[in-house]
C-alpha positions in Angstrom: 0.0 0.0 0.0 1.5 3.5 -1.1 1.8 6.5 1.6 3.0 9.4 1.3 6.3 10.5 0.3 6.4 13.7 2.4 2.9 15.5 2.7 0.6 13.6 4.7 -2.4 14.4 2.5 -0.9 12.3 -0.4 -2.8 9.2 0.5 -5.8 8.0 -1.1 -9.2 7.7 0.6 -9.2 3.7 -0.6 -5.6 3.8 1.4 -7.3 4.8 4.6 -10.5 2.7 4.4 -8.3 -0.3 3.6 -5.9 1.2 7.1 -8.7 1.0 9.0 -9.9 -2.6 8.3 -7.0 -4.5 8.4 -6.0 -6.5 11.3 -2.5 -5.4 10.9 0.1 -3.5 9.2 3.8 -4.5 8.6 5.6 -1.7 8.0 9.6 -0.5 8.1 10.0 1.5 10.9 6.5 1.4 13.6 7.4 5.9 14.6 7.3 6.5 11.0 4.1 4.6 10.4 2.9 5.6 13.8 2.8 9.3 13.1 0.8 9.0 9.7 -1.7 6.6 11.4 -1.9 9.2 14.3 -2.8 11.5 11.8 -6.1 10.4 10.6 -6.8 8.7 14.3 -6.4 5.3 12.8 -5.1 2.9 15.6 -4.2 -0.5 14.6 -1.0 -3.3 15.8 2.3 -2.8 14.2 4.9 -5.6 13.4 8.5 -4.3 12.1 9.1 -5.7 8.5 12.5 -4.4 7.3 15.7 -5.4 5.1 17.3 -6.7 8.2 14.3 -9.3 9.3 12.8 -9.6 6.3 13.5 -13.3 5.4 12.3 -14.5 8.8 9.2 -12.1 9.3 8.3 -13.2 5.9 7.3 -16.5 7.1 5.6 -15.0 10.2 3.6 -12.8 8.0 2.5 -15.4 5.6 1.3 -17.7 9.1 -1.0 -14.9 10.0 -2.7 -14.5 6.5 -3.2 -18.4 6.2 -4.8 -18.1 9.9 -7.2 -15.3 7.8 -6.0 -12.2 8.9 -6.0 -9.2 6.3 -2.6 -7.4 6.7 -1.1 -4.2 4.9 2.1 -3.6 3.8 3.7 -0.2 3.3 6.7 1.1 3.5 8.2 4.6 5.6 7.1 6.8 2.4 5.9 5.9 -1.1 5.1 2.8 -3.2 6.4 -0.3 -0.9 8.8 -3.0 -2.6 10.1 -0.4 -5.3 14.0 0.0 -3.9 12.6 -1.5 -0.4 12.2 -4.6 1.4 8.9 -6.6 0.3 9.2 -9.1 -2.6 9.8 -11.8 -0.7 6.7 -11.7 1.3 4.5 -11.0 -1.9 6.5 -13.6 -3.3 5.5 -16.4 -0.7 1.9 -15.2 -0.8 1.5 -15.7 -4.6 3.4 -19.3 -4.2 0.4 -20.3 -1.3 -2.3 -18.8 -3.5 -2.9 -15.8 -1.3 -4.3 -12.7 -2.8 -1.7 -9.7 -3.0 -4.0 -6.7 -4.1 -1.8 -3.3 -4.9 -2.9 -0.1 -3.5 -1.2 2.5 -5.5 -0.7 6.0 -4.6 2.7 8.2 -4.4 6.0 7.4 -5.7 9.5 9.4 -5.3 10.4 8.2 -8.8 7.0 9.3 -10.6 6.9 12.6 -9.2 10.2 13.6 -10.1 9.6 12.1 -13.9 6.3 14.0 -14.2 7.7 17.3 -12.8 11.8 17.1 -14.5 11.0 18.0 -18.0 12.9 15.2 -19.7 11.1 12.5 -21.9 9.3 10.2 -20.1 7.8 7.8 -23.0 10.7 5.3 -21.6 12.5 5.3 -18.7 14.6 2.9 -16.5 15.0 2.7 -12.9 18.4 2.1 -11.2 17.4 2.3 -7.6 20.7 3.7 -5.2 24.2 3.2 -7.1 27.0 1.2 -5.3 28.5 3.3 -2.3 32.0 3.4 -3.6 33.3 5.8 -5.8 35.0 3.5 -8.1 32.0 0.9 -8.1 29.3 3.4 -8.7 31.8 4.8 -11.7 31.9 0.6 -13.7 27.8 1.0 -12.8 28.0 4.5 -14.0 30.0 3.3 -17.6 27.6 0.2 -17.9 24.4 2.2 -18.0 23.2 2.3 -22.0 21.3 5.8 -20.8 18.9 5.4 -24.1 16.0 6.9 -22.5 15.6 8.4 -19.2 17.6 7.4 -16.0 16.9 8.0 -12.2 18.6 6.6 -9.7 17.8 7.3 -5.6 20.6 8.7 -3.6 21.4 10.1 0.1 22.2 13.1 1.3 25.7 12.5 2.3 26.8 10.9 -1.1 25.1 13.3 -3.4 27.8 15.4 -3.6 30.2 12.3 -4.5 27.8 10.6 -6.8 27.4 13.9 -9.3 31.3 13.9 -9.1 31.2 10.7 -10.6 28.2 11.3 -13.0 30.4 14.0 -14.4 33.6 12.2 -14.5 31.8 9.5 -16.2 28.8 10.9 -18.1 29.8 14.4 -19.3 28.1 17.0 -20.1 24.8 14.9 -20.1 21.0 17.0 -19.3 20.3 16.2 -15.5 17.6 17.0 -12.6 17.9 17.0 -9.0 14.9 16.4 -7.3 14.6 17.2 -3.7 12.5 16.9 -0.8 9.5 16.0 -3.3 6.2 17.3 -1.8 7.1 18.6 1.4 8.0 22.3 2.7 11.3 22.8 0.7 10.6 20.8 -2.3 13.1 22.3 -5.2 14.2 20.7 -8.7 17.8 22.0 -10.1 18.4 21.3 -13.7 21.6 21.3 -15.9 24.9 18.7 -16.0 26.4 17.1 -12.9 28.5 19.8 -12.9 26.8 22.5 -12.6 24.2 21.2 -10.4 27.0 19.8 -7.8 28.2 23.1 -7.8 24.8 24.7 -6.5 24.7 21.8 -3.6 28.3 22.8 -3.1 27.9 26.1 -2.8 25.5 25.7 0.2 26.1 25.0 4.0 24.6 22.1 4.5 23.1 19.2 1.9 20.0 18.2 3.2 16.9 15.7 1.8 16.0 13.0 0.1 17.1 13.2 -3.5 16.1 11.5 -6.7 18.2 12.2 -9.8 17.2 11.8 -13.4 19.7 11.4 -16.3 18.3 12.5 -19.5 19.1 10.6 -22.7 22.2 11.5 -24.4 22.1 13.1 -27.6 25.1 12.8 -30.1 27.3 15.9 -31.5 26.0 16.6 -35.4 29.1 15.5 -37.9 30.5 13.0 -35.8 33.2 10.3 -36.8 31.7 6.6 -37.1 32.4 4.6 -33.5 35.0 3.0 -35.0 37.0 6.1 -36.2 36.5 8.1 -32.9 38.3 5.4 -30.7 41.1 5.2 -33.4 41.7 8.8 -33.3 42.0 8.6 -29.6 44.3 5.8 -29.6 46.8 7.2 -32.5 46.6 10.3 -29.8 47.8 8.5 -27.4 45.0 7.8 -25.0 44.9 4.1 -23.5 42.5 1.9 -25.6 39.7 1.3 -22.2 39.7 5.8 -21.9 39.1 5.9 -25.1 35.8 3.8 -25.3 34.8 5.9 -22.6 35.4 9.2 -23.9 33.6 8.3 -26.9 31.0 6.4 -24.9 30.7 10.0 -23.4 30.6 12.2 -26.4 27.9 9.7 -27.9 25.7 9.4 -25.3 26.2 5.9 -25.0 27.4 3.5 -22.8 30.8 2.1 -22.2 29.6 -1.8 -23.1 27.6 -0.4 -26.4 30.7 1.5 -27.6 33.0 -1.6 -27.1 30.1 -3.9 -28.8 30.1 -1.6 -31.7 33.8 -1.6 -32.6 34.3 -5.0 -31.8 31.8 -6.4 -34.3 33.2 -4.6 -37.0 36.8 -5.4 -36.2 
């Protein structure tokens, strides 16, 4: 069941009808939940269901919906299961033929599409990029980036992370979103440059951020795949830096660029 992702009136009125008649809700963290079911005066047992108990509360769960109990799931904010703890409950439900029925409502990643101003006919979903520099780079390169991109990340890596996008991505259209739907809500557009420079620039980084790549487009008169890595190479740049340089320039990724000139080797 989807809550709210920041204001507390972004739940549906089927959300809180179904809140009030279950016998239960398994949720991430039982303040968070608390204060929204305090909110609308909705009182109703708690049981923790997180990324750190998840495989054995599973099994708990699925004992008290064979025993008939209805149960929700949500998570702290937003559309549960989508870069949180979850499938493996729905999972075991579906495999004992109980009925999983979605409640939809708000999501981090579709308010920031629907509000960022870059196509959104397709778009892929990366959830939070490894925590090290130089693993988030090798996830960075193996992105293709053929349509939209957003990724989740936390406050104190955002900084690092739009390093990396701009070590690794260029000059590429991007959008921060920030704090979506609550008090200091604010979307900065341009390359990871110049965004990480506004973040920089302040005091302190605070919020919960989603950022969205936009699809790469390709300089007008440029040199066939094949010729642009050559040129690179007869300048003196180490075969691997060159595929990513050109990888860069094309909006493309790292893999597709190394595809392309190996298969016409």
């Amino acid at each position: 069941m989807a809550t709210p992702i920041g204001n507390l009136e972004d739940i549906t009125l089927r959300a809180l009808r179904i809140l009030k008649e279950v016998d239960r809700i398994a949720c991430e963290d039982t303040r968070q939940t608390g204060k929204l079911l305090n909110h609308y005066a909705i009182s109703k047992p708690l049981i923790s269901y997180h990324e750190h108990n998840e495989r054995e509360r599973a099994e708990e769960l699925i004992k008290l919906l064979e025993a008939g109990e209805n149960l929700a799931l949500v998570s702290d904010a937003g559309t549960p299961l989508i870069a949180d703890p979850g499938y493996r409950l729905v999972r075991l439900a579906r495999e004992r033929s109980i009925v999983v029925t979605p409640i939809p409502g708000a999501s981090a990643i579709l308010a920031a599409l629907s509000a960022s101003g870059l196509a959104t006919d397709a778009f892929t979903f990366r959830g939070f990029l490894p925590v090290k520099s130089g693993q988030r780079r090798r996830a960075l390169e193996e992105c293709a980036f053929a349509e939209t991109t957003v990724f989740y990340e936390a406050p104190h890596r955002i900084l690092e992370t739009l390093e990396d996008m701009q070590t690794v991505l260029g000059p590429r259209p991007l959008v921060l979103a920030r704090e979506i739907t609550k008090l200091h809500e604010e979307f900065l557009t341009g390359t990871a440059e110049e965004v990480r420079t506004v973040l920089a620039s302040r005091q302190a980084v605070k919020g919960e951020f989603v950022i969205l790549v936009g699809k790469g487009e390709p300089a007008p008169e440029v040199l066939p795949l094949r010729e642009a890595v050559a040129a690179l190479i007869s300048e003196g740049v180490p075969r691997m830096d060159a595929l990513k340089q050109v990888a860069r320039r094309y909006g493309l990724s790292k893999r597709e660029v190394y595809k392309q000139v190996d298969e016409r080797k």
